[in-house]
C-alpha positions as CSV (number, residue, x, y, z in Angstrom):
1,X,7.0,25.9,51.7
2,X,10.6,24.7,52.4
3,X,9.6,22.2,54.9
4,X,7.3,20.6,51.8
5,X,10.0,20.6,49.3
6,X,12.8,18.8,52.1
7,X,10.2,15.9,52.3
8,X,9.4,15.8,48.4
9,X,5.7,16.5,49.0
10,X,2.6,18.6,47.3
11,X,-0.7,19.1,49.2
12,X,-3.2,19.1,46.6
13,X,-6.1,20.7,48.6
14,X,-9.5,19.5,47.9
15,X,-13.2,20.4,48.6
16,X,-15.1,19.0,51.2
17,X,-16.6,16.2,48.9
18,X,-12.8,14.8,48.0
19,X,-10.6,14.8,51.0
20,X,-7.0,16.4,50.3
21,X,-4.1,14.7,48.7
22,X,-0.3,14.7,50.1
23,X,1.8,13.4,47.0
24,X,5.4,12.2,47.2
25,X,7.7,12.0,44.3
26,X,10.0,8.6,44.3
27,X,13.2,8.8,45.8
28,X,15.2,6.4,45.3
29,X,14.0,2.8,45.5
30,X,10.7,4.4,47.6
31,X,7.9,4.3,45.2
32,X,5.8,7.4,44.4
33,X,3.2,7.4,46.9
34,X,-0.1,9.4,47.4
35,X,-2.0,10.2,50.8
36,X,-5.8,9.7,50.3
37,X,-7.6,9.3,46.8
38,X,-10.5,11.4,47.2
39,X,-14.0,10.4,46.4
40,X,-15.4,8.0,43.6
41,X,-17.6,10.7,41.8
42,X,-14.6,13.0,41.4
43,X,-11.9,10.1,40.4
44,X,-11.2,11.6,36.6
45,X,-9.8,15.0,38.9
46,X,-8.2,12.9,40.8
47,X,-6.2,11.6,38.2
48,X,-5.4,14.2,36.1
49,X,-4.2,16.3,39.5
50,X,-2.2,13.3,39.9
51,X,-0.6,13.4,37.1
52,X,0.5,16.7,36.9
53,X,2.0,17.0,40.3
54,X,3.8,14.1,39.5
55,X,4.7,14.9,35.8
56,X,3.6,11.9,34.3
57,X,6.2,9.8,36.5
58,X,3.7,6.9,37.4
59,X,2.4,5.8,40.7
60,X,4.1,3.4,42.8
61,X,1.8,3.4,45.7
62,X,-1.4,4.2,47.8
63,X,-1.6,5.2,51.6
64,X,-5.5,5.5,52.8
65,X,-5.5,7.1,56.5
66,X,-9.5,5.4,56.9
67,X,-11.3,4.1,54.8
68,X,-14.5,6.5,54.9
69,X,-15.7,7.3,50.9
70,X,-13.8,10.5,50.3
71,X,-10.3,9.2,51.5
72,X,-10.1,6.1,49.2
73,X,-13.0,6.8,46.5
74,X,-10.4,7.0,43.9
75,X,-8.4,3.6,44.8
76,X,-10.4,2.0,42.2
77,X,-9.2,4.4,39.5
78,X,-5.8,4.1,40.3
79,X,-5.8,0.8,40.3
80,X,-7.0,0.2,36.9
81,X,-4.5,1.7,35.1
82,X,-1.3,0.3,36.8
83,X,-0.3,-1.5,39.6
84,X,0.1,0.9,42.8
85,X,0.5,-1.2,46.0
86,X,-2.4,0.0,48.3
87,X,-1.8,0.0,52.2
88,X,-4.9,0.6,54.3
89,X,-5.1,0.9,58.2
90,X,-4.7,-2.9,59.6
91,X,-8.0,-2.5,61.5
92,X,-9.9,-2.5,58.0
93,X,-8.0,-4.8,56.3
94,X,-10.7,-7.7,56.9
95,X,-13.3,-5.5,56.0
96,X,-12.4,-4.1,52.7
97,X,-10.5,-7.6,52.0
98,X,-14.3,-8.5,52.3
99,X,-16.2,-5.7,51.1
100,X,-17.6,-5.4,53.8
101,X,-19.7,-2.2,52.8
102,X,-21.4,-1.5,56.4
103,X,-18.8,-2.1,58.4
104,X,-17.1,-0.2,56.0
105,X,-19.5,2.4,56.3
106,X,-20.9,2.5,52.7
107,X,-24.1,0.8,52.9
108,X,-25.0,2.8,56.5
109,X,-24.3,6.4,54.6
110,X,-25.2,6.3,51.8
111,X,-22.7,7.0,49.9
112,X,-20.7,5.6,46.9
113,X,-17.4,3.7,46.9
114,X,-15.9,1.1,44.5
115,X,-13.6,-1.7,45.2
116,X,-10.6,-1.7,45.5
117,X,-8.0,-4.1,45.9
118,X,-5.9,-4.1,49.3
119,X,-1.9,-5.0,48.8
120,X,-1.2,-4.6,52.8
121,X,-1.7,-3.0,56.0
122,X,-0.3,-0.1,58.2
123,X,-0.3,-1.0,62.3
124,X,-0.1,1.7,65.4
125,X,3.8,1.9,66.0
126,X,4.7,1.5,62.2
127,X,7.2,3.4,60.1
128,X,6.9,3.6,56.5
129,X,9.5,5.5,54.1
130,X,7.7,8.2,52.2
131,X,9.7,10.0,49.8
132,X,13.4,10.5,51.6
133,X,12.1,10.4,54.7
134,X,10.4,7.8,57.6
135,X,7.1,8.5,59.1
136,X,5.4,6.8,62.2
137,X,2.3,5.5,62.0
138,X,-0.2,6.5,64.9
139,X,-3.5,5.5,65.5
140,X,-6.0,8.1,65.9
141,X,-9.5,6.5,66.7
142,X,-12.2,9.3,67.6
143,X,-13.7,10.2,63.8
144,X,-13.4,6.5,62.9
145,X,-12.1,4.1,65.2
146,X,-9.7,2.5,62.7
147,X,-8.2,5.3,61.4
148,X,-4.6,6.3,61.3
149,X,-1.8,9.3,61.2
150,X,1.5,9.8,59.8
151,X,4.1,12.1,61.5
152,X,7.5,13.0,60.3
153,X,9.6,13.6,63.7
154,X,12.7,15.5,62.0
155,X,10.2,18.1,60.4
156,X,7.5,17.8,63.0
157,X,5.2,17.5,60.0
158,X,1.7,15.3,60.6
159,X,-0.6,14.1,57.9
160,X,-3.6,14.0,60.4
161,X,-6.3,12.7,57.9
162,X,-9.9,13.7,60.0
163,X,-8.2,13.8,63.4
164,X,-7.8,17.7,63.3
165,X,-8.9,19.7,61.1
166,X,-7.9,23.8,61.7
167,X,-10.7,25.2,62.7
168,X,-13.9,22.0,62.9
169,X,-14.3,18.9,64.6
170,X,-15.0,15.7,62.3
171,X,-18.3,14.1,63.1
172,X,-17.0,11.4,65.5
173,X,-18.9,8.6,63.8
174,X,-18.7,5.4,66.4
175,X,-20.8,7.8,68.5
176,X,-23.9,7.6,65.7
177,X,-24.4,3.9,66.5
178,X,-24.1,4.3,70.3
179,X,-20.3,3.4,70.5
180,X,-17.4,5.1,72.7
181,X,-16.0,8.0,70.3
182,X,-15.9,11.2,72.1
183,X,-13.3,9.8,74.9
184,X,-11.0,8.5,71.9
185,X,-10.9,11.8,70.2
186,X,-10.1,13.4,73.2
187,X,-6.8,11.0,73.6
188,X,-6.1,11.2,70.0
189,X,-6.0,15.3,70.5
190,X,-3.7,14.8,73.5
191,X,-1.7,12.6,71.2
192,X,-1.2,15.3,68.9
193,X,-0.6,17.8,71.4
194,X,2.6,15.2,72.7
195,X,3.6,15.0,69.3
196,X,4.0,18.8,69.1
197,X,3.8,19.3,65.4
198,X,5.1,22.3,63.7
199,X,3.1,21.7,60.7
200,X,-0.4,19.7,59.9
201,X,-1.7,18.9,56.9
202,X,-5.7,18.2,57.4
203,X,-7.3,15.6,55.5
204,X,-10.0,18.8,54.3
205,X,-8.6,22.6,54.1
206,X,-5.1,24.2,53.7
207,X,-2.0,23.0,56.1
208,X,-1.9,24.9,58.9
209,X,1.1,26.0,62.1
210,X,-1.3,27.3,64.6
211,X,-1.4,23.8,66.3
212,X,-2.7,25.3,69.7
213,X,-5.7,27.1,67.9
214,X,-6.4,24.3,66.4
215,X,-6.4,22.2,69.4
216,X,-8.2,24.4,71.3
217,X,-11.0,25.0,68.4
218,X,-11.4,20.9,68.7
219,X,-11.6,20.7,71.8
220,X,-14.1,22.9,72.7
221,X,-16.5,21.4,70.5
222,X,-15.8,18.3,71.3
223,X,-16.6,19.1,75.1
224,X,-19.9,20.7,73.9
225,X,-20.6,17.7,71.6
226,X,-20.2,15.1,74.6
227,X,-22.0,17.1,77.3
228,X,-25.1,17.3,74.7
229,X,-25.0,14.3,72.3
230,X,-28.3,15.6,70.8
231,X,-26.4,18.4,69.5
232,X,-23.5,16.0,67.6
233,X,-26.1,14.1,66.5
234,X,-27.6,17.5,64.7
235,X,-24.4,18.0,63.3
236,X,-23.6,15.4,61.8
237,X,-26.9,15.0,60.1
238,X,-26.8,18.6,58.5
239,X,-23.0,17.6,57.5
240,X,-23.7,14.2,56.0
241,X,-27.2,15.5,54.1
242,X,-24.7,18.4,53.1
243,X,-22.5,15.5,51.5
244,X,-25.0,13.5,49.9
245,X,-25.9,17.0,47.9
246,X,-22.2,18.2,47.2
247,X,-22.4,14.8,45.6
248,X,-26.0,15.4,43.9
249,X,-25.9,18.7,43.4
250,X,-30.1,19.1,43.6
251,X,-32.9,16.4,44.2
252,X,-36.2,16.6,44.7
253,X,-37.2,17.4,47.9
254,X,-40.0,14.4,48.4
255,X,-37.2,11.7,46.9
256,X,-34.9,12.9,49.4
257,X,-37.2,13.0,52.1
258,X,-37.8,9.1,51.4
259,X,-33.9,8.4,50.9
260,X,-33.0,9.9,54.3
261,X,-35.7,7.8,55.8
262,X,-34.6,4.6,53.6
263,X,-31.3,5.2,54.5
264,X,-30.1,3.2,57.5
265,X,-27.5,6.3,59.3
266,X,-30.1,8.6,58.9
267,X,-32.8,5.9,60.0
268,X,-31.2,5.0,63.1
269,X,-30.5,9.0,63.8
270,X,-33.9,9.7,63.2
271,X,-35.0,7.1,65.8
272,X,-32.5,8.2,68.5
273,X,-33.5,12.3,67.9
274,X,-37.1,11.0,69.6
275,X,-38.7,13.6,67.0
276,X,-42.7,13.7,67.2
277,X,-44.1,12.1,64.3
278,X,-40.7,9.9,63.4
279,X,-38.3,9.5,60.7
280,X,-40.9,11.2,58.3
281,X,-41.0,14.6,60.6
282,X,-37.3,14.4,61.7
283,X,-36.3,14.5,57.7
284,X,-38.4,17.1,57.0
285,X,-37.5,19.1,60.0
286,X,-33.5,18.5,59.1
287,X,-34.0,19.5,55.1
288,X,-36.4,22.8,56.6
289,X,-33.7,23.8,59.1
290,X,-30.9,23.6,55.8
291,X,-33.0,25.7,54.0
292,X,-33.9,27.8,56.7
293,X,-30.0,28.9,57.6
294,X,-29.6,29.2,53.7
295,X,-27.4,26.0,53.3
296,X,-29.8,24.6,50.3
297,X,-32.4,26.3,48.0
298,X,-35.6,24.7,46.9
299,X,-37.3,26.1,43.7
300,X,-40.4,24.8,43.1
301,X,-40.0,21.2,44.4
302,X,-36.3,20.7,43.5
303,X,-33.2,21.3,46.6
304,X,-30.4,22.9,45.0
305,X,-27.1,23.2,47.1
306,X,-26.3,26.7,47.6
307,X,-22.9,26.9,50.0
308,X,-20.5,24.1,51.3
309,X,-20.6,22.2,54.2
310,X,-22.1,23.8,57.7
311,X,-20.2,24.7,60.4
């Protein structure tokens, strides 16, 4: 697209295990820079994408939008074989300075990040030069309270990370362990809609110009999610046991039954659902309704993952 090539970027699209990648060539003194690194378990593809889009030129630098496990999985792999400064949203920086792995959200998920080193930090009101061009730096609480956008005000392009997706709403996390999320994804949403972008790269799915649509799409669920939190709470378990087995691929269905109980997001969701019989019943109900609306297989006693992440 000609609005890509005037700001010297590729979107590399991922799946929904390894968010997306924007890449920028250098220009100039401005290093080589990539946009989110994916997730840990997928770092070699991260690297060899890398590589080709940027020809073998090396990289100068690392911008993380959050830090959730599929955003910055493949810092760590970067890292180790050169020297790219790494800028992460300011709010983190003490965390991951720390590693910090629940409030980092690690530990709490499940999931699997390694660490990384942290070279600075990006701050609400910032500009930073990516490839010939400045982009301000927004924050964009809702999905994760720290998290940040980037928006290029000649192009009207905006790297949006989680905040908006085309056609979903991101699980608004802070909302899991009974913190305010909904009403800050709400204001980042009218934030966007100020900013009036012409074009949006997602941090999951292709770019997209239908910026009303897309608004509209998030907003109704997010109205629906926040007049029945039982119903976000739902969806984001399907979507995060979705994740765990993208990552997997199969287990067996008793081991994960145990994991989800063991496992202190899915504990603490189990608790607040209220299900009869407790976090036993509630895991078996969540992996039944999967299977049930064809999202996972089992053959004999093994889950097998049979279609991407639900709706």
């Amino acid at each position: 697209m000609a609005w890509q090539r005037a700001l010297g970027l590729q979107l590399l699209q991922r799946d929904w295990l390894s968010a997306n990648h924007v890449v920028f060539a250098a220009d100039g003194p401005t290093p080589a820079t990539v946009v989110d690194t994916g997730y840990a378990r997928h770092a070699d593809l991260t690297l060899a994408l890398l590589d080709r889009a940027l020809a073998g030129a090396a990289l100068g630098r690392i911008v993380n939008t959050h830090l959730h496990s599929d955003h910055c999985g493949g810092n760590r792999a970067l890292q180790a074989r050169g020297e790219p400064q790494t800028l992460v949203p300011a709010a983190s920086f003490e965390a991951v300075s720390q590693w910090d792995e629940s409030r980092l959200s690690y530990r709490p998920t499940g999931q699997y990040c390694e660490r990384f080193r942290v070279d600075g930090v990006l701050r609400d009101g910032d500009t930073v030069r990516l490839g010939p061009a400045d982009w301000q730096v927004h924050a964009a609480p809702g999905h994760d309270p720290d998290a940040l956008m980037l928006f290029e005000p000649q192009t009207r392009t905006l790297i949006s990370g989680d905040a908006l997706w085309e056609d979903r709403l991101a699980i608004i996390f802070p909302e899991l362990e009974d913190q305010p999320g909904f009403e800050p994804a709400a204001q980042t949403l009218a934030l966007i809609e100020r900013l009036a972008p012409r074009s949006v790269i997602p941090g999951h799915g292709a770019a997209f110009e239908d910026l009303p649509a897309a608004l509209a799409a998030s907003r109704v669920r997010l109205k629906a999610f926040s007049a029945e939190p039982a119903r976000h709470l739902r969806h984001a378990a399907r979507a995060l046991v979705m994740f765990h087995m993208m990552e997997m691929r199969e287990r067996e269905r008793a081991e994960l039954t145990v994991w989800l109980q063991r496992t202190p997001l899915f504990a603490a969701m189990a608790t607040r659902s209220g299900t009869p019989g407790g976090a036993a019943a509630w895991a078996h109900a969540l992996l039944q309704g999967l299977l049930d609306d064809g999202l996972l297989t089992q053959v004999s006693e093994t889950l097998r993952l049979s279609a991407a992440l639900p709706a």
